[in-house]
C-alpha positions in Angstrom: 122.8 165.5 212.0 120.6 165.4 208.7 122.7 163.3 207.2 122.9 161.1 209.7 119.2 160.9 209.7 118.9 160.7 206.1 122.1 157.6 206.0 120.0 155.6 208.8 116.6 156.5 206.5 118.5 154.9 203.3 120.1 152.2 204.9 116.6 151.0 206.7 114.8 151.5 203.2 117.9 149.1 201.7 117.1 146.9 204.8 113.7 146.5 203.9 113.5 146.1 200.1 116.3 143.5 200.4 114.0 141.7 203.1 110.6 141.9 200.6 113.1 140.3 197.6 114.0 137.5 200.2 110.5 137.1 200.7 109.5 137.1 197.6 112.1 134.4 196.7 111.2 132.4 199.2 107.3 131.7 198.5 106.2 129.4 197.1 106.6 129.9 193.1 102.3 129.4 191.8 101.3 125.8 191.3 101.1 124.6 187.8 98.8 124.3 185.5 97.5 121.1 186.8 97.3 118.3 183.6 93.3 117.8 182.0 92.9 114.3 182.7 90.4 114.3 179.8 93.0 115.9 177.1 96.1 113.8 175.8 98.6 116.0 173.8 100.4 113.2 171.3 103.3 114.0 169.5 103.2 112.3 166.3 106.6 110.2 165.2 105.3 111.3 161.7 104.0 114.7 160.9 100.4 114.6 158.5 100.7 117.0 155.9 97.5 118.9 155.3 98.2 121.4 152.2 101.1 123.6 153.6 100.8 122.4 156.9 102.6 119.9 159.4 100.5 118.2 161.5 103.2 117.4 164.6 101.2 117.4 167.5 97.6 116.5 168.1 95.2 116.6 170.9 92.8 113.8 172.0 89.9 114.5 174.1 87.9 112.1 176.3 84.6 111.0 173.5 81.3 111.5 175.4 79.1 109.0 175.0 77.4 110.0 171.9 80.9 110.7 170.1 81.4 106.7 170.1 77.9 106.1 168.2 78.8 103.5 165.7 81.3 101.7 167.8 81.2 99.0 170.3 83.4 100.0 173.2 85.2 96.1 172.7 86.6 97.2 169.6 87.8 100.8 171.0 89.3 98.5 174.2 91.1 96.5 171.6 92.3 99.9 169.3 90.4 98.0 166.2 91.2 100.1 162.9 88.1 101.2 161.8 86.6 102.1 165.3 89.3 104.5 165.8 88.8 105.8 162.2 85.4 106.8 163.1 85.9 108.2 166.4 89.5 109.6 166.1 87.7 112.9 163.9 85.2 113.7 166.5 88.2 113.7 169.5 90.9 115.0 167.6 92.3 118.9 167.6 93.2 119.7 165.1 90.1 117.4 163.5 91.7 114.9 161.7 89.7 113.6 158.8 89.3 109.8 158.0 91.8 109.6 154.8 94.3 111.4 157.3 93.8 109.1 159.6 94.1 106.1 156.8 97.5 107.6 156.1 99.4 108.1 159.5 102.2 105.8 160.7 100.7 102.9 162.0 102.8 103.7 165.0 101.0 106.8 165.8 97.9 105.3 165.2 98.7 102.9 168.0 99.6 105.5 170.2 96.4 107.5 169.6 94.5 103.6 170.2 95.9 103.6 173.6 95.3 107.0 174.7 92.0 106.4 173.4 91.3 103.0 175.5 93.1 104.8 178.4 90.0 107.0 178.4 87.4 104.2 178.6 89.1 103.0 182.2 87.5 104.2 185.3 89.8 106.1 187.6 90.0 103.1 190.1 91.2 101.0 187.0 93.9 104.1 186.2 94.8 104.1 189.4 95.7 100.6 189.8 97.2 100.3 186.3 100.0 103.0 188.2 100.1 101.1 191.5 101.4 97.7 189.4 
């Protein structure tokens, strides 16, 4: 009769481990990470060298006001050259220096302008921009 007990025990045990990994399997799987809206991770189409190092991807982070001293806000709207030369070093991560920022492929320099002008819209503007 032991055994009998003890089969039944096992087989309830099995029953119920089984039903925990159908559980767990069925929740929900954790929400991710949700995206910064005031970080832009650019991938550049050509790498900066910096001594040894490649430079593929950069990070651009929403100025604060006093980051965009010595720029009109027109000229950061319209990606002008030298208003991104003199912000782009505060924003950037890794910091990009000017002479760096002289050198890259004018095709990532327009996609840094536009994440750049992207963060001088309100989120009504953003939001419509999406809707048309």
């Amino acid at each position: 009769m032991g055994s009998i007990t003890d089969n039944a025990h096992d087989m309830q045990q099995e029953a119920t481990h089984e039903a925990q990994a159908a559980a767990a399997a069925a929740a929900p799987a954790p929400a991710a990470q949700a995206k910064n809206p005031n970080e832009e991770v650019i991938t550049l189409d050509t790498p900066i060298v910096r001594g040894e190092q490649k430079i593929e991807q950069i990070t651009l982070r929403k100025p604060m006001s006093g980051e965009l001293r010595g720029v009109t806000l027109a000229d950061l709207a319209q990606m002008d050259v030298l208003a991104l030369r003199k912000v782009l070093p505060r924003i950037t991560l890794p910091s990009l220096t000017d002479p760096e920022i002289g050198r890259m492929d004018p095709a990532d320099l327009l996609q840094c302008g536009v994440v750049v002008a992207s963060f001088l819209l309100t989120k009504s503007a953003k939001a419509a921009a999406l809707v048309a």
